[in-house]
C-alpha positions in Angstrom: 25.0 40.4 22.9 21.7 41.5 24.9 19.3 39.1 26.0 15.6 40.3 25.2 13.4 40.9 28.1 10.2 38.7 28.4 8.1 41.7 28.3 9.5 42.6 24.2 9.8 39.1 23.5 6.2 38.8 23.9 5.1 41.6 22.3 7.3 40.1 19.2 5.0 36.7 19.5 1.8 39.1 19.8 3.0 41.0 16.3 3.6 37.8 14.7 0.4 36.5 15.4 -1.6 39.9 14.6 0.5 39.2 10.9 -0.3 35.8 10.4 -3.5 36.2 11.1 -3.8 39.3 8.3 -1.8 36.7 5.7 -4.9 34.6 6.2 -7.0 37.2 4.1 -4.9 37.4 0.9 -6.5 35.3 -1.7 -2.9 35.6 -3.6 0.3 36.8 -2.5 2.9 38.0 -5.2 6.5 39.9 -4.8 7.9 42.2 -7.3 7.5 45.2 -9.5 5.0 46.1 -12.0 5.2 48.5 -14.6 3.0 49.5 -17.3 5.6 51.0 -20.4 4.9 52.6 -23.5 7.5 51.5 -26.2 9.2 52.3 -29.6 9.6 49.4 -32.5 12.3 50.8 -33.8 11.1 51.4 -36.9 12.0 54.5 -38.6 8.7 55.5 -40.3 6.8 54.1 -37.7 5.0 57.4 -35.7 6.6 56.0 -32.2 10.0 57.2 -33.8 9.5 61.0 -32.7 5.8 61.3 -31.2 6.1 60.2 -27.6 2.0 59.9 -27.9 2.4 57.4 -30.8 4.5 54.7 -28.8 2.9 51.4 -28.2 1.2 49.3 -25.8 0.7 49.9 -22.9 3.3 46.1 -22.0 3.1 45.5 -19.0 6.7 44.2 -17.3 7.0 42.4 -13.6 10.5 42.2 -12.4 10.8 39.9 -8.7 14.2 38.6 -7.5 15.0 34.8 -8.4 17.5 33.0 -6.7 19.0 36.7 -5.9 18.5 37.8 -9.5 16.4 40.2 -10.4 14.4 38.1 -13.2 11.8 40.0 -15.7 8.8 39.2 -17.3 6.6 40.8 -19.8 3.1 39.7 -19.0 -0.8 40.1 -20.5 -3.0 43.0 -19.3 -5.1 40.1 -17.3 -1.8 38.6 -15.8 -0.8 42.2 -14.8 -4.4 42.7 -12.9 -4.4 39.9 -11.3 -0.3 40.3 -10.0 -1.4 43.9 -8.6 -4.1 42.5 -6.8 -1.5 40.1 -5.5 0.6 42.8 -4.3 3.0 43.5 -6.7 4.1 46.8 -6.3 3.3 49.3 -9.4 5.5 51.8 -11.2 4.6 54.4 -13.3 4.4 54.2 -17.0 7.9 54.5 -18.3 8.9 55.2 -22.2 11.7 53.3 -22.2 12.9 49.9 -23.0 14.3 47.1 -24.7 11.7 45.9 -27.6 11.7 42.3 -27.1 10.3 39.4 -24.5 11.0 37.4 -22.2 
């Protein structure tokens, strides 16, 4: 095992305190994955079944690890604004899915 030089242990201490003082401007901080999805019912009649255009929502689903397990959520169009302002990282719109909530 090496033993850091003084020189790059201070340059360590001077990046941790450029980053702390950048934390200092986030109003809210938030891990985790957003993504905006466009879902079937599973109905059979219902227009979603075989028009990709015709599937609905947009749901809005933020995934973040819990106690090392991935843990997801299906939130409101408000809840998802304010999470990517937080700094939950966004996905594209996906087409696929379970139906239900959690």
């Amino acid at each position: 095992m090496t033993i850091p030089s003084k020189r790059s242990v201070q340059r360590a201490r001077e990046r941790i305190q450029v980053i702390r003082a950048s934390l200092g401007e986030f109003e809210l901080l938030c891990s985790g994955t957003l993504s905006q999805r466009m879902m079937k019912c599973g109905k059979p009649n219902c227009g979603c079944a075989t028009d990709p255009a015709a599937r609905h929502g947009p749901y809005y689903q933020w995934v973040r690890t819990r106690a090392g397990k991935p843990t997801a959520r299906y939130v409101s169009e408000q809840q998802a604004q304010i999470l990517s302002r937080g700094g939950a990282g966004a996905q594209h719109e996906r087409g696929k899915g379970h139906h239900g909530y959690s």
